[in-house]
C-alpha positions as CSV (number, residue, x, y, z in Angstrom):
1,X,0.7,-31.5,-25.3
2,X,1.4,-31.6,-21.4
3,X,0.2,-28.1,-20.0
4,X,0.0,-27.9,-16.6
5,X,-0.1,-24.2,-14.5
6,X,2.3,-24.0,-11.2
7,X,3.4,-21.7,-8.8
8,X,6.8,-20.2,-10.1
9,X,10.5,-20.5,-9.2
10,X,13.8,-19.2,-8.9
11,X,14.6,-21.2,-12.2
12,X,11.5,-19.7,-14.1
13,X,12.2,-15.9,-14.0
14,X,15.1,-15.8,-17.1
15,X,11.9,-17.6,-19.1
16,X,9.2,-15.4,-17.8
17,X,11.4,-12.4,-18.4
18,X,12.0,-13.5,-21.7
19,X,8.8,-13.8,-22.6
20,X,8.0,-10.1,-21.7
21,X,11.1,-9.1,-24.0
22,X,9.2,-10.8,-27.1
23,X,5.3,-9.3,-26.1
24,X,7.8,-5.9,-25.6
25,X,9.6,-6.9,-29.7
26,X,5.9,-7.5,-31.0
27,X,4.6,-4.3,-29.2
28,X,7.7,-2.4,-31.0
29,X,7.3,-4.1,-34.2
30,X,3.5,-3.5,-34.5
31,X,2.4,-7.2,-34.1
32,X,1.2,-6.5,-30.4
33,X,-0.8,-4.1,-29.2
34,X,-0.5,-4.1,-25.2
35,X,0.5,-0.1,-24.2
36,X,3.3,-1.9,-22.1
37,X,6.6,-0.6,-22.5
38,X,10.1,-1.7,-22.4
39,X,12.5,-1.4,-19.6
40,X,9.0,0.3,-17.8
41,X,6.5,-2.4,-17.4
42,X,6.8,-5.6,-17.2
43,X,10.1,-6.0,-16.7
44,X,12.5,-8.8,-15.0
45,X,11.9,-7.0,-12.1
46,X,8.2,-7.6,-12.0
47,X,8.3,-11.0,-12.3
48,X,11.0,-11.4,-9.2
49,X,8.5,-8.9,-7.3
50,X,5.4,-11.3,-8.0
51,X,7.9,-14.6,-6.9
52,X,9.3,-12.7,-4.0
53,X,5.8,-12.8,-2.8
54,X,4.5,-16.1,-3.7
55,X,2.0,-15.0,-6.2
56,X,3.7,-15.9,-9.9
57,X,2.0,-18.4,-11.4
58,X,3.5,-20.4,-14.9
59,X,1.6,-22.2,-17.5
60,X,4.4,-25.0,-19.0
61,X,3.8,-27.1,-22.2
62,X,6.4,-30.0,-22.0
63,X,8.5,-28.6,-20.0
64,X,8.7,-24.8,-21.7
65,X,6.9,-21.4,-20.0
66,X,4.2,-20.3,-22.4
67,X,2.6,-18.0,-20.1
68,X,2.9,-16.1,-16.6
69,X,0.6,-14.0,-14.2
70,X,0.5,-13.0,-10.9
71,X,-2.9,-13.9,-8.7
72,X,-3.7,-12.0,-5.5
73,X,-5.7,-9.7,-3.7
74,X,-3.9,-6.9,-4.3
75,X,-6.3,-4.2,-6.5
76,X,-4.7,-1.4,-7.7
77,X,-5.5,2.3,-6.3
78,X,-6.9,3.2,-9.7
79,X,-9.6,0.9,-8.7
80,X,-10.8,2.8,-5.8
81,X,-12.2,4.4,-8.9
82,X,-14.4,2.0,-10.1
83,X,-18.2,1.8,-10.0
84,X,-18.1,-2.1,-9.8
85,X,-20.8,-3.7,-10.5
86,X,-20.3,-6.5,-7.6
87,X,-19.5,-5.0,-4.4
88,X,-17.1,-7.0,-2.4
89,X,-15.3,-6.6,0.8
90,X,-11.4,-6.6,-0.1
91,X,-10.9,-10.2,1.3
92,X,-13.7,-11.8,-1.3
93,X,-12.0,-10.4,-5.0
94,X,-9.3,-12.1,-6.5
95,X,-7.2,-10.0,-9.2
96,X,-5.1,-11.8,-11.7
97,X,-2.0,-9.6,-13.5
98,X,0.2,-8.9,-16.0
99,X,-1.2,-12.2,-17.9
100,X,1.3,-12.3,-20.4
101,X,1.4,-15.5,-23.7
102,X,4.9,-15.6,-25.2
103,X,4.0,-13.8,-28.8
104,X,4.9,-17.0,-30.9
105,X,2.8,-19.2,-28.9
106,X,0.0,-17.4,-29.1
107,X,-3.5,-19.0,-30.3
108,X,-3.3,-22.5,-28.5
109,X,-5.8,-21.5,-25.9
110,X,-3.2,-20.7,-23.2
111,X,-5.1,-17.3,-22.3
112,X,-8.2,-19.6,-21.9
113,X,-6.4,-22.4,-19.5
114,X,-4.9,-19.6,-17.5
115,X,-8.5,-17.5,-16.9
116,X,-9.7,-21.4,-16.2
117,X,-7.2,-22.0,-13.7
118,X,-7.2,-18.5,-11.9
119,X,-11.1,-19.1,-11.5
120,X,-10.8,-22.2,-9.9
121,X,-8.0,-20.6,-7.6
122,X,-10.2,-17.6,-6.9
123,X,-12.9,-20.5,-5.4
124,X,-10.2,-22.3,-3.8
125,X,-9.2,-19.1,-1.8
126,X,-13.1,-18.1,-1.4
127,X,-13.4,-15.2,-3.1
128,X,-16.0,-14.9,-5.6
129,X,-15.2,-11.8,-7.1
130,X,-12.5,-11.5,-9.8
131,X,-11.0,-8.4,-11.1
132,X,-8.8,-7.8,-14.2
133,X,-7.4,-5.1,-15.4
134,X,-6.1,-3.8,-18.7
135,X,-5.1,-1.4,-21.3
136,X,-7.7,0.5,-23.4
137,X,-5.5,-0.4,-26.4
138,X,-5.0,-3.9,-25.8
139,X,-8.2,-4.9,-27.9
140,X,-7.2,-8.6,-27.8
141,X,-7.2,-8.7,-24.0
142,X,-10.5,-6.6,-23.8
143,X,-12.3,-9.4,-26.4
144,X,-10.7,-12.4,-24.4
145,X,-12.0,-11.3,-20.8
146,X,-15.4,-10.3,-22.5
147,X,-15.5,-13.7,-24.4
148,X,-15.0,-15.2,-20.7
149,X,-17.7,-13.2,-19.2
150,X,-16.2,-10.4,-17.7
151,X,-17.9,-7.1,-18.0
152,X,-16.4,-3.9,-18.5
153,X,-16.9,-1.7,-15.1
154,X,-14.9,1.8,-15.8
155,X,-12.3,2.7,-17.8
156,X,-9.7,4.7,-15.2
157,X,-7.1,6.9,-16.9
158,X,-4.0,6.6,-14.4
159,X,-0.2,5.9,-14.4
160,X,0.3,2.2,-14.5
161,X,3.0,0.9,-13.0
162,X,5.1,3.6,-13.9
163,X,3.2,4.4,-17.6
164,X,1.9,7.6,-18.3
165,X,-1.3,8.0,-19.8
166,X,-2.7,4.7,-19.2
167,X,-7.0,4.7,-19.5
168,X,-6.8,1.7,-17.6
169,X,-10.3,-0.8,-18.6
170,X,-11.2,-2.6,-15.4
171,X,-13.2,-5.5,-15.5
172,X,-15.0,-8.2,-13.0
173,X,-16.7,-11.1,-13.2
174,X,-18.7,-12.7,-9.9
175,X,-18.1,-16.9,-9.8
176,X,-21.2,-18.7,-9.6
């Protein structure tokens, strides 16, 4: 097992893309529970957004995409919202995105080596503060962050990237 996590290309959005079409099959056939929705969020679209700006990162094992995210400052309006824990001037949070494991190659820990690697970004860049967002029905994400120390700040109900509805959990963690 070669894993290594890279800045994304050109070449990497059919894969990325596909990968959201099986979380999006697994959501639809009950296996998945992300609150994401086809042809609304994430979409092909998303992914050429995040590369179009720099900030799509891949996780490959031997050569195939296992996982994607985007990493930036950007923090959504929703989070304007939020009694954070950690205050932090805009410049010193990190926000990783849309941190999506293709369904069947979930389980090998690639959640774990991505929140690993976005860390380590995060203190590369000099920003101490990382925020993550997620679905209130997306139990697995919610246990994953928690498991990596996040803590749950507010739980925002909003529109989310076009999705109605959305009680959006919004969680931080400060780097040591």
């Amino acid at each position: 097992m070669m894993i290594a996590i890279r800045k994304a290309t050109e070449a990497d959005i059919p894969s990325v893309a596909a990968v959201y079409g099986r979380i999006h099959d697994a959501e639809e056939a009950g296996r998945l529970t992300t609150g994401w929705l086809r042809g609304i969020y994430p979409t092909e679209a998303t992914a050429r957004a995040a590369l179009a700006a720099g900030d799509l990162f891949v996780l490959e094992d031997d050569g195939q995409i296992a996982a994607a995210a985007r990493i930036n400052r950007e923090q959504m309006p929703a989070y304007a919202q939020v009694p954070w824990k950690y205050k932090a001037k805009a410049e010193e949070v990190m926000v990783l995105h849309t941190l999506t494991v293709d369904p069947p190659l979930a389980g090998r820990g690639y959640g774990r080596e991505f929140l690993r690697f976005y860390e380590d970004f995060a203190r590369r860049n000099g920003c101490p503060i990382l925020r993550i967002d997620t679905n209130e029905r997306n139990a697995a994400a919610r246990a994953m962050y928690a498991r990596h120390g996040y803590l749950e700040s507010g739980v925002i109900p909003t529109v989310f990237n076009g999705i109605p509805g959305v009680n959006l959990v919004c969680m931080e963690k400060r780097l040591d």
